[in-house]
N, C-alpha and C positions, 0 to 999 in steps of 0.2 A: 808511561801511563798504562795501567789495567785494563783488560777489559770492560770493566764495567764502566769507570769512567768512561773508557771511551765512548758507548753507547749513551752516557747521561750527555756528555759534550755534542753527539750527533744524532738523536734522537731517530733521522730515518735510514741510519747508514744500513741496517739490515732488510729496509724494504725494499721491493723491484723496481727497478729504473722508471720503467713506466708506471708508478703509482700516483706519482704528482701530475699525470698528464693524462688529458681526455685522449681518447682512444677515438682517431678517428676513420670509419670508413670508409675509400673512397673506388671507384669503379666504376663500370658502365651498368647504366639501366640495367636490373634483372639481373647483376650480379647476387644480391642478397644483401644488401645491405641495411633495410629495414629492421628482414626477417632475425637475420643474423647476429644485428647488432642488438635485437632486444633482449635474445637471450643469450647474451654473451655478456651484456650489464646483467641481467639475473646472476652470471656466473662470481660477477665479479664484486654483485651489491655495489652499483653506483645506478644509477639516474641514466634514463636513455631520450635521446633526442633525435629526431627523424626532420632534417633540414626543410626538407618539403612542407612537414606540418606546418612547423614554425612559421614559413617562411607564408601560406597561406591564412596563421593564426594574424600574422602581424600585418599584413594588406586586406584580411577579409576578401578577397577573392580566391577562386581555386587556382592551381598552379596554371591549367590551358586555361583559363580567363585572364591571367597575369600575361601570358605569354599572346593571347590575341587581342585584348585591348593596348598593352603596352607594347610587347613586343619582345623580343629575347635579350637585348640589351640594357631593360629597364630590367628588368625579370634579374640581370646577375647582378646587377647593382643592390637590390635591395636583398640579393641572396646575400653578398658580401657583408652587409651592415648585419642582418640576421648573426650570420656565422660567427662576428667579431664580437655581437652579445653574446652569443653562447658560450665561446672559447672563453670569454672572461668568468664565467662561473665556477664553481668545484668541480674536479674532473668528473669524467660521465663521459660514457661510451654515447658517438656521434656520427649518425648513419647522413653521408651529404647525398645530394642530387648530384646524379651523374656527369654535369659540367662544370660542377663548380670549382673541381680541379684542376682544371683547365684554363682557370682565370689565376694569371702570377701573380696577382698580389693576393687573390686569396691561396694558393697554392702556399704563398710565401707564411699568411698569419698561420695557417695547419703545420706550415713545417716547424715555425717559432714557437707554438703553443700544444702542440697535439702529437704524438705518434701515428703516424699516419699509413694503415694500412689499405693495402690495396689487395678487393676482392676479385680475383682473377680469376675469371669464369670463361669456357672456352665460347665461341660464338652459338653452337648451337643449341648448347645450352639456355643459352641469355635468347636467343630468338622462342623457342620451346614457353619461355617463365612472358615473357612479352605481350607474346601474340595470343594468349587467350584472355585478354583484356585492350580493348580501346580508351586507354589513361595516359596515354604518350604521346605529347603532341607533337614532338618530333618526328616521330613514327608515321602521323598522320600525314602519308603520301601516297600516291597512285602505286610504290613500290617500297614497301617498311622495310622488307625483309635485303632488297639493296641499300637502301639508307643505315639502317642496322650497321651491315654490311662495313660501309664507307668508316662509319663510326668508329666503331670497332679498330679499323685499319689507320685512322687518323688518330684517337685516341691512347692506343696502347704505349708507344712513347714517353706519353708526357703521365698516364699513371703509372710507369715502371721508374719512375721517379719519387714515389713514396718512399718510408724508410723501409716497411715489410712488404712483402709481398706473401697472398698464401690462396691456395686454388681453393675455389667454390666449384664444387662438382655438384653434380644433378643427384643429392642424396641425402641424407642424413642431415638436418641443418648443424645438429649437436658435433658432426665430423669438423666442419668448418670451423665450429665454435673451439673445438679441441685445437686444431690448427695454429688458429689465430692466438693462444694461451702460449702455446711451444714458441711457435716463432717470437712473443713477447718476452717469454724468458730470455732469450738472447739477445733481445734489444740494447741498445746504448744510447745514451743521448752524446749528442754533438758537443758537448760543453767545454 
């Protein structure tokens, strides 16, 4: 069989692995994952989603009202239902809340449906982008910057389990964005 053939018989065999997959970002608070991933869908022209929006668009409350009327446990539940509509749409780069990675069955639909990048930003970095705003109800303790802290140290684990990893430094958001390009070009899927 020709080349050409073969490109009529597999239509996407010349595109990148990750082009059938939402790109999704995941990390601790104040990694950049908003910032990063909106322009890094500009880079890519797809559609960007910001978990939190969504997740406040579809309960009408804001995230710390989710989280003080209900509670943190009601709050992943209905992140998970969000996430599993979103993942079912056309790829589009997908900034998550900082724990939603942390939940294995959502962990599990990101790893099924998503390239799953992790913005790894060093602590004092993510303390620095944090603490000049009171939007984190986590945070909201006698001691943010031990809690932070504990986070950080509980967390990195279980998001060094994504498929990429790629450092978010205190700079250039377009560095990052460059980053996370490279490291996708060597991506693979699991298949």
């Amino acid at each position: 069989m020709g080349a050409d053939t073969d490109s009529l018989d597999n239509p996407g065999r010349n595109e990148a692995p990750y082009a059938r997959r939402t790109i999704a970002l995941v990390g601790l608070m104040g990694a950049g994952k908003s910032t990063v991933g909106r322009r890094l869908a500009d880079v890519l022209g797809r559609k960007f989603y910001d978990s939190d929006v969504e997740i406040e668009r579809a309960a009408g409350l804001s995230i710390s009202d989710i989280f003080s009327i209900h509670g943190e446990t009601e709050f992943r539940r209905g992140e998970r239902k969000v996430l599993a509509r979103l993942l079912d749409e056309a790829p589009h780069v997908l900034a998550t809340g900082g724990g939603a990675y942390l939940d294995p069955e959502t962990r599990s639909l990101l790893r099924e449906k998503a390239v799953t990048v992790w913005l790894n930003a060093d602590l004092e970095t993510i303390w620095k982008r944090v603490s000049r705003r009171d939007t984190r109800p986590l945070l909201r303790a006698p001691d943010p910057k031990g809690v932070l802290t504990r986070l950080f140290e509980e967390r990195e684990p279980i998001y060094s389990q994504a498929d990429l990893s790629v450092t978010s430094m205190d700079g250039p958001h377009q560095d990052t964005v460059q980053a996370i390009l490279k490291a996708l070009e060597g991506w693979q899927a699991d298949v």
